[in-house]
N, C-alpha and C positions, 0 to 999 in steps of 0.2 A: 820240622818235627810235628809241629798241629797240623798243618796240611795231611802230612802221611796218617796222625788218630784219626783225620775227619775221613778220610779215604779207609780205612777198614774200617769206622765206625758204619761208614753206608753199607759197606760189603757186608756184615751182620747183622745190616736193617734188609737187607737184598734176602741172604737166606734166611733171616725171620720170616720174608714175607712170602718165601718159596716152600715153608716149612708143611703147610699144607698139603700141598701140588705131592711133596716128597713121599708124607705119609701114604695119604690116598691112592697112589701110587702102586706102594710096597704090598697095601693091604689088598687091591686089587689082582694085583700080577703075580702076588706071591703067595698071601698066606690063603686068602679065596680059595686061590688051587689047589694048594697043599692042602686045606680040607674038603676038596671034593667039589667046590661048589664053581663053575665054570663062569665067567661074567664076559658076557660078547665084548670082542674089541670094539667096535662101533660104542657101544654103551660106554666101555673104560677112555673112551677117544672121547666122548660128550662132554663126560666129567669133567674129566682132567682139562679139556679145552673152557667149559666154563671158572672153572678153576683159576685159567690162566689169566681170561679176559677180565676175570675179578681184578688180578695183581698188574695188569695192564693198566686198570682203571684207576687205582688207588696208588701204584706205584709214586709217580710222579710227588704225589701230596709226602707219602711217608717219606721216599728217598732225597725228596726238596727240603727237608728239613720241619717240614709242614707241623711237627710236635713240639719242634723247640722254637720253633720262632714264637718272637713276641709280635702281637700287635705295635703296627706303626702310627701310634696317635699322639698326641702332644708336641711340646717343642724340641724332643731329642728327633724326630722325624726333620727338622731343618740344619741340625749339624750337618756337613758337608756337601752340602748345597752351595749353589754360588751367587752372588747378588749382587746390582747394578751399585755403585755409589752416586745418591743426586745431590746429595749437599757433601762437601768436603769431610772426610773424617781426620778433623786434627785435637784430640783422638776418636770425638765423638761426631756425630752426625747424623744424616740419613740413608739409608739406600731400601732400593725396590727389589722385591723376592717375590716371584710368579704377580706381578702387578701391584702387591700390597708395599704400599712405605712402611717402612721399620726403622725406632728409633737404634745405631749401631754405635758399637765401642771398635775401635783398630787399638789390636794388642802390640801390634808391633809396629810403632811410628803412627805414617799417615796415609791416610788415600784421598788420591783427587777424584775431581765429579767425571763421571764416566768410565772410572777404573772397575776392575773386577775385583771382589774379595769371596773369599771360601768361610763361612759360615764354622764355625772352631767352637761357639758354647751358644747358652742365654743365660741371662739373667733376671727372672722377671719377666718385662717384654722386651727387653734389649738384646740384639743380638751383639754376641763378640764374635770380632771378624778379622780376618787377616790376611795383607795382599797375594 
């Protein structure tokens, strides 16, 4: 069900972002004429292609989420990461994340030296980890 909100949610970020394009468009091709005033295809072709190269440029940022996302800084940035264990976690210990030692809690039991754990919280500067 959130899968399918996030998927029309982008599809009404899509024609927000074409809402422009649409206008400019209508006002060109249709009402211009309708009042007499003729505007060259080539010219209505320039617009509308700058137009697009805009929403080419910027798409990505809008449709990628680029308004809602938060910045990735602090320690929820290492939830779900994964990290070496070098000292035993029975339940506390050590392990290495991108080269840095970290003192570690294993929630569930224990981890021996060389095992792998997934990074589950922090505490502080403790990470909670789990095999």
């Amino acid at each position: 069900m959130a899968r399918r909100e996030g998927m029309i949610g982008r599809i009404l970020k899509f024609i927000a972002l074409m809402a422009d394009e649409i206008i400019v468009a209508i006002v060109l091709l249709a009402v211009l004429p309708a009042l007499g005033i003729e505007v060259p295809v080539p010219v209505t072709g320039l617009i509308l292609g700058i137009l697009l190269v805009k929403d080419v440029l910027i798409a990505p940022y809008v449709l990628g989420g680029g308004l809602e996302k938060r910045p990735q800084t602090g320690p929820e940035t290492l939830v779900g990461r994964t990290a070496m264990v070098v000292e035993d976690l029975s339940p506390e210990g050590l392990v290495k994340l991108d080269g840095e030692l970290w003192r570690a809690k294993c929630l569930h039991g224990t981890a021996g030296k060389g095992e792998k754990v997934r990074v589950v919280g922090v505490e502080g500067t403790k990470l909670i980890v789990e095999p």
